[in-house]
C-alpha positions as CSV (number, residue, x, y, z in Angstrom):
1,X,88.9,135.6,133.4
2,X,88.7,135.6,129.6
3,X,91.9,135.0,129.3
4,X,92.4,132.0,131.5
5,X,89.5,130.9,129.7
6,X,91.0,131.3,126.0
7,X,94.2,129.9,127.3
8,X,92.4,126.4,128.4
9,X,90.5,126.1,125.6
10,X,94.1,127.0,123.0
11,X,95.5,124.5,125.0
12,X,93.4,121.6,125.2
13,X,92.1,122.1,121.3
14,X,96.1,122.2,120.8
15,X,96.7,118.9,122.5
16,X,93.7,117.8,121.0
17,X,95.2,118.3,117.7
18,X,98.6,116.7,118.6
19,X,97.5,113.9,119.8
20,X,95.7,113.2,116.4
21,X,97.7,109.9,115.6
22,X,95.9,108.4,118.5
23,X,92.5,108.8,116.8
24,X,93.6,109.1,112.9
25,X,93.1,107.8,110.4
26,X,89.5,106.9,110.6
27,X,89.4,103.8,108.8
28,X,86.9,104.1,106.0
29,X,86.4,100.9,104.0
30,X,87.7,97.9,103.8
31,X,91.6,97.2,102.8
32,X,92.0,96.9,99.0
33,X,94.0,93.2,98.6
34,X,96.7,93.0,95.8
35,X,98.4,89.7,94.8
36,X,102.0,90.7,94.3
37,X,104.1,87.8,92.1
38,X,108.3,88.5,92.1
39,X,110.7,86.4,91.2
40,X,114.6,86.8,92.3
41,X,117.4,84.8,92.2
42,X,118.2,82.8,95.2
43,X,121.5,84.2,97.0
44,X,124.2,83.4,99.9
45,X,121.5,85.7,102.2
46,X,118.7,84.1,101.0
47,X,115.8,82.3,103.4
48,X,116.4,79.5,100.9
49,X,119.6,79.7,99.8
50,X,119.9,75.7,101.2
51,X,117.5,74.4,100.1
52,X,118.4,71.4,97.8
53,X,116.4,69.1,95.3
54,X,114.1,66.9,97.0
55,X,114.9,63.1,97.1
56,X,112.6,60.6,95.5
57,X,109.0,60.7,97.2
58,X,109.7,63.9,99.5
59,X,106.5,66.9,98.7
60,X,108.7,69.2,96.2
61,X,107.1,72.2,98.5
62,X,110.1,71.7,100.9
63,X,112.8,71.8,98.1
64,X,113.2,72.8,94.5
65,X,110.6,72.8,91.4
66,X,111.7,72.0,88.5
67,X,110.3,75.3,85.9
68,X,108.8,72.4,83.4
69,X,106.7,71.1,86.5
70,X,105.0,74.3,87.3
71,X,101.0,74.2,86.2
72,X,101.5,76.6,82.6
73,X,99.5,79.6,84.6
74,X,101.6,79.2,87.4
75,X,104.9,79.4,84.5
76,X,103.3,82.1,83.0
77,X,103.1,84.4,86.3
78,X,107.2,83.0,86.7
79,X,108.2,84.5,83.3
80,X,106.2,87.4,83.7
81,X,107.5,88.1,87.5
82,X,111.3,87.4,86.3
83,X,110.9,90.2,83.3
84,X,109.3,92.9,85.2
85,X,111.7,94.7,87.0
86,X,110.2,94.1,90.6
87,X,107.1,91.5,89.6
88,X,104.2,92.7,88.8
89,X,100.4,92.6,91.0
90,X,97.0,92.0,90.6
91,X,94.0,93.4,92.2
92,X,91.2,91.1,90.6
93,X,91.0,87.7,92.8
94,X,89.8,86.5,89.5
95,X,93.3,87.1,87.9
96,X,95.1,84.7,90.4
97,X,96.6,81.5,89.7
98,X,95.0,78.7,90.9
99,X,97.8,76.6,91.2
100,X,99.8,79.3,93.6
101,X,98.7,80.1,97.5
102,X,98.5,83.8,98.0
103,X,99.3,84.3,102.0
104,X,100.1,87.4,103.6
105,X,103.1,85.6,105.7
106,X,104.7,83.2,102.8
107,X,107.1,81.1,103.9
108,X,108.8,78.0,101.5
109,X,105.5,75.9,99.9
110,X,103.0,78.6,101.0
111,X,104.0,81.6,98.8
112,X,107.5,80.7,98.5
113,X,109.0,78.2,95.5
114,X,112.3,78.1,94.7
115,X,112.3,77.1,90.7
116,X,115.0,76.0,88.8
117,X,115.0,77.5,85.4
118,X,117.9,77.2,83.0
119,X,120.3,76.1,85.6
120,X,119.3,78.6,88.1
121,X,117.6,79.0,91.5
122,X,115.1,81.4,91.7
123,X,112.5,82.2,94.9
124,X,108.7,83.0,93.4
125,X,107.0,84.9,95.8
126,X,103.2,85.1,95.7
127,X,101.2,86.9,98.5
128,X,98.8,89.0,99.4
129,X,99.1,93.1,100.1
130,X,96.7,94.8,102.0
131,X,96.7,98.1,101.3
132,X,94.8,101.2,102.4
133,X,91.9,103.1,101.0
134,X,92.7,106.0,99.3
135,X,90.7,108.3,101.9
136,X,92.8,106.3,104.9
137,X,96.4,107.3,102.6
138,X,94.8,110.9,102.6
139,X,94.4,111.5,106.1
140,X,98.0,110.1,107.2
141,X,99.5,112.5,104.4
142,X,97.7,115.7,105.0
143,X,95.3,116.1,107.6
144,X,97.6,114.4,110.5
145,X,100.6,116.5,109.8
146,X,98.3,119.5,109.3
147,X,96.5,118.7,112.3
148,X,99.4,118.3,114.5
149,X,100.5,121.8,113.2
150,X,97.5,123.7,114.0
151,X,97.5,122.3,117.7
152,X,101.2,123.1,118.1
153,X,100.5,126.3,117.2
154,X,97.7,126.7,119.1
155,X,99.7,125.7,122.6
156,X,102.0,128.0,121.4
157,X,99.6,130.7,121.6
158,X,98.3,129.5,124.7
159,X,101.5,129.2,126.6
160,X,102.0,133.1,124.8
161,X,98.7,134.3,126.1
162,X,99.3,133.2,129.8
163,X,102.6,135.0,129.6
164,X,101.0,138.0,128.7
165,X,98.3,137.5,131.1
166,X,100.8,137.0,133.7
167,X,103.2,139.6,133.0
168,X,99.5,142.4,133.4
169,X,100.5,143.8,129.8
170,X,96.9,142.3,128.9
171,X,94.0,142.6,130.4
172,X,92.7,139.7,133.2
């Protein structure tokens, strides 16, 4: 009887344990925003790779800004984004700039400007990150995989100990 009854409990604390990803991570906080700016040149690939000057009187949010018509914040975040080697974030609202949308889905005029700068084409990306609390990161990194392991191992024993119990080498 003791057996059958350690060989339920091994296997339901095991599948407990394996199913862990159903129920972890236990969100703890809220999701820590950053405010990513990159800049890369506009290619063949590119989501904007047609899109062309506006004409005289069309919003220039559905075609190319000229670098001299950016706000001077807004030019400052360009250069900044175009000389660090994959643009560079903020986590202060405070430190955003006002002239530039921050979405999390940017698409061309919200998030998205393709600049022309020195004879060249280049898409500014601005948007916001959510990102994880640190406790959140923890748990997907070590306790699921731990967790997982433990109950694996424990249907392992389970499936073990009802062998044995089956076989009579233990006792019932």
């Amino acid at each position: 009887m003791r057996t059958r009854l350690a060989v339920a409990g091994l296997l339901a604390v095991g599948v407990l344990l394996m199913v862990n990803p159903l129920y972890l991570p236990v969100p703890v906080g809220e999701p820590n925003p950053a405010y990513t700016h990159t800049v890369q040149p506009v290619e063949d690939g590119s989501p904007v790779a047609g899109v062309d000057a506006p004409d005289e009187g069309v919003d220039t949010a559905d075609g190319v800004v000229d670098y001299a018509d950016l706000d001077p914040e807004a030019r400052a975040a360009f250069d900044r984004a175009r000389d660090a080697e994959g643009g560079f974030g903020v986590e202060d609202p405070a430190s955003r700039v006002d002239s530039l949308s921050y979405p999390t889905d940017p698409s061309l005029g919200d998030g998205l400007l393709v600049v022309a700068y020195e004879g060249e084409r280049y898409e500014f990306w601005t948007r916001t990150v959510e990102r994880e609390p640190g406790a959140v990161v923890a748990q997907r990194v070590a306790v699921q995989p731990v967790a997982f392991l433990v109950g694996f191992f424990a249907v392992v024993a389970a499936a073990a100990l009802g062998l044995r119990g089956r076989s009579g080498a233990g006792p019932e």
